[in-house]
N, C-alpha and C positions, 0 to 999 in steps of 0.2 A: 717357420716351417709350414709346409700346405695340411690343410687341415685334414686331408684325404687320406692320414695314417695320425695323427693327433692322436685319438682316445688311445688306440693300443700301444702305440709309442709310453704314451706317459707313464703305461701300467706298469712296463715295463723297467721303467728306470730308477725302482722302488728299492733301496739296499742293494743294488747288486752286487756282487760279490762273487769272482772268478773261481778262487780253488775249490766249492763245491761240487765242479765237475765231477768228482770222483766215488762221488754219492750217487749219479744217475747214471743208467744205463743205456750208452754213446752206439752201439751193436749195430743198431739199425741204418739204415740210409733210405734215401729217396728215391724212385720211380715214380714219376708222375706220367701215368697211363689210359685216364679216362677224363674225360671233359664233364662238367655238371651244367647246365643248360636251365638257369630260372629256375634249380633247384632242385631239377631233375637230371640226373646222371646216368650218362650210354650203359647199358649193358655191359657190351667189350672193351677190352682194350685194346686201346690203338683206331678204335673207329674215328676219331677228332682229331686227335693227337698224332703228328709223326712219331714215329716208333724212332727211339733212342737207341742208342752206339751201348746202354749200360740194359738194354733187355733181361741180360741171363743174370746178371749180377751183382747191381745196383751200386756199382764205382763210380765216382763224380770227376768233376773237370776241375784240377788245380792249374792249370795256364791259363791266365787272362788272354794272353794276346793270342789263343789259338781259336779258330773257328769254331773248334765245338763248340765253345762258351754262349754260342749263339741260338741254336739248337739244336746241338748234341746230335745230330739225325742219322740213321743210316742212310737216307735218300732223300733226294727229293718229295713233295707232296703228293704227287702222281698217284697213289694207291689209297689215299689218305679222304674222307670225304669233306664237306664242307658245313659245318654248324651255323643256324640261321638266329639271331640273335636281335632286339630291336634295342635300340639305344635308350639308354636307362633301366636295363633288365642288369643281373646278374652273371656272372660265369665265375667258374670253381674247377679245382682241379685235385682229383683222389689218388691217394700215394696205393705205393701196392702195401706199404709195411706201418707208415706213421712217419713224420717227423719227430724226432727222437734228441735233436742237440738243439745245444742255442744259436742264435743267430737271427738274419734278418730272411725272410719269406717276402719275395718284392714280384710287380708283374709290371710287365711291358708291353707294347705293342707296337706293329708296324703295318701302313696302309701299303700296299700294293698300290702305282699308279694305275688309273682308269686305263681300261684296255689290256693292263697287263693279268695274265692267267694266275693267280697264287702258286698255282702249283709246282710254276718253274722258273716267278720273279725272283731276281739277285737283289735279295736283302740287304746286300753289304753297303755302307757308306749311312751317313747321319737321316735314318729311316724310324730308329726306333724312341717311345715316348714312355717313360713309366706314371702311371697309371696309379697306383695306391702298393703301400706295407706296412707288415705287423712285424714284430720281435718276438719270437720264444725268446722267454726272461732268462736270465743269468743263475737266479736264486734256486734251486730247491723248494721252498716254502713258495715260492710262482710258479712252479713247474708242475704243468695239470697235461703233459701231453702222454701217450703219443700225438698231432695232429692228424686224422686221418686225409683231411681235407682244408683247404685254403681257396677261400669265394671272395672275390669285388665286387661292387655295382661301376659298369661299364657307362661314364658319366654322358645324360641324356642330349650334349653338346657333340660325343664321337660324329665325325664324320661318316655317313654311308659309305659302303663298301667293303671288300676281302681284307682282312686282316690275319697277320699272325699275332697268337695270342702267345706270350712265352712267360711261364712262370718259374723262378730261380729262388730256389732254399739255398742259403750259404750256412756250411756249417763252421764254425770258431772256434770248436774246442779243441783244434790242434791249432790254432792261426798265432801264436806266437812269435813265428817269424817270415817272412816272403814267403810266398809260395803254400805257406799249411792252410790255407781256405780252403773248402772243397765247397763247387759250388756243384748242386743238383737239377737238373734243368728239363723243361720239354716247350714245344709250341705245339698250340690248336691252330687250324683253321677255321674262323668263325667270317660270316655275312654280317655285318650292320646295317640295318635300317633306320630310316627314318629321321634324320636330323642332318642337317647341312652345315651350321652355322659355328661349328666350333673351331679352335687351331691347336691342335695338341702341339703340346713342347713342352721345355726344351727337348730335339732333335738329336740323339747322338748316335754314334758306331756301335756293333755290338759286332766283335771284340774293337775294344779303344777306349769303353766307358771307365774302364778300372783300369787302374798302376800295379803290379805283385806288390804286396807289402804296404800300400796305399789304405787312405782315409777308410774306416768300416771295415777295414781287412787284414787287423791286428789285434790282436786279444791279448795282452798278459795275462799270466795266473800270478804274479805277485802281487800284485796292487790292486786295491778296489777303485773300481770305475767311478765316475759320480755323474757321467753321461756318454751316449753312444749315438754318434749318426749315422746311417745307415748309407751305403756308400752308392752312387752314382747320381741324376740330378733329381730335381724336387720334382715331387710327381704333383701331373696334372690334373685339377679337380674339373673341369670344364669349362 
């Protein structure tokens, strides 16, 4: 596995043990509203970040194969500004409530071709590369959340240029059969500077990277786990 989610991966696969779900409190869901920039975080919401389809209410996307799963947006970029960011710095993204279930916390990204505007490139087709993930643990006795926030270092190999940033909370404590994943989602728009020389991949669709019911996206509550992958391709360190 790429060492780019290693440490927190491992922490996580310490005794896990499903039926504790019912000890922590699942209530919450995700919004991710604000970008964090080198550690410092926009003011508003929605100044980085396309504004999400789940605004008023913090409902998630259970259909893989649906375009929200991409980012969830009401529009286009158009209204949305552009975060300037140098390659091998930091980006982070602040929920409105916490991360609250378990599951895997992954981010990805997608270069816009040179020439083309962010704001109103078609993302669709084998664009997007994941980048690094952690696991909220399974356990009770690891369970230190809510998360209010989830930050990478953006590896100092990224290619220059506009990018979307999309960050996906999957939550598992209903994933017991197709379709019960809810996955939580937004993209930034962020500039990269400064490095030429990297090739991020692998390259996939986003919706096409997941199956319903597929690898990382089934949880029993009767049996204890004794490992978990986290579901789409290995993220790239640089």
């Amino acid at each position: 596995m790429n060492s780019s989610g290693r440490e927190e991966f491992d922490e996580c696969l310490i005794d896990m043990y499903v039926p504790v779900y019912a000890k922590v409190d699942f209530a919450k869901f995700d919004r991710f509203s604000k970008l964090i920039v080198n550690g410092v975080a926009e003011d508003n919401e929605w100044g980085f970040i396309r504004e999400t389809k789940n605004y008023q209410d913090d409902y998630g996307v259970t259909d893989v194969t649906s375009v929200d799963l991409r980012c969830f947006q009401l529009k286009p970029g158009s209204s949305v500004a552009i975060a300037t960011l140098a390659a091998g710095g930091t980006l982070g993204f602040i929920t409105d409530q916490g991360i609250d279930h378990p599951g895997p916390v992954q981010f990805y990204m997608a270069k816009a071709p040179d020439g083309k505007s962010i704001d109103s490139w078609d993302d669709s087709g084998q664009v997007w590369f994941k980048l690094h993930f952690w696991v909220i643990p399974l356990l009770q006795k690891e369970f230190n959340g809510p998360h209010i926030n989830a930050s990478f270092k953006v590896p100092e190999e990224t290619p220059s240029g506009d990018y979307l940033v999309r960050i996906e909370s999957i939550a598992l404590h209903q994933a017991t059969a197709p379709g019960g994943a809810q996955f939580y989602l937004s993209c930034a728009q962020v500039h990269i500077t400064g490095a030429e020389t990297g090739t991020p991949g692998p390259l996939v669709s986003i919706p096409g990277v997941y199956t319903s019911g597929g690898p990382g996206l089934i949880l029993s509550q009767s049996t204890v786990p004794t490992s978990y992958t986290p579901p789409g391709p290995a993220a790239w360190a640089g």
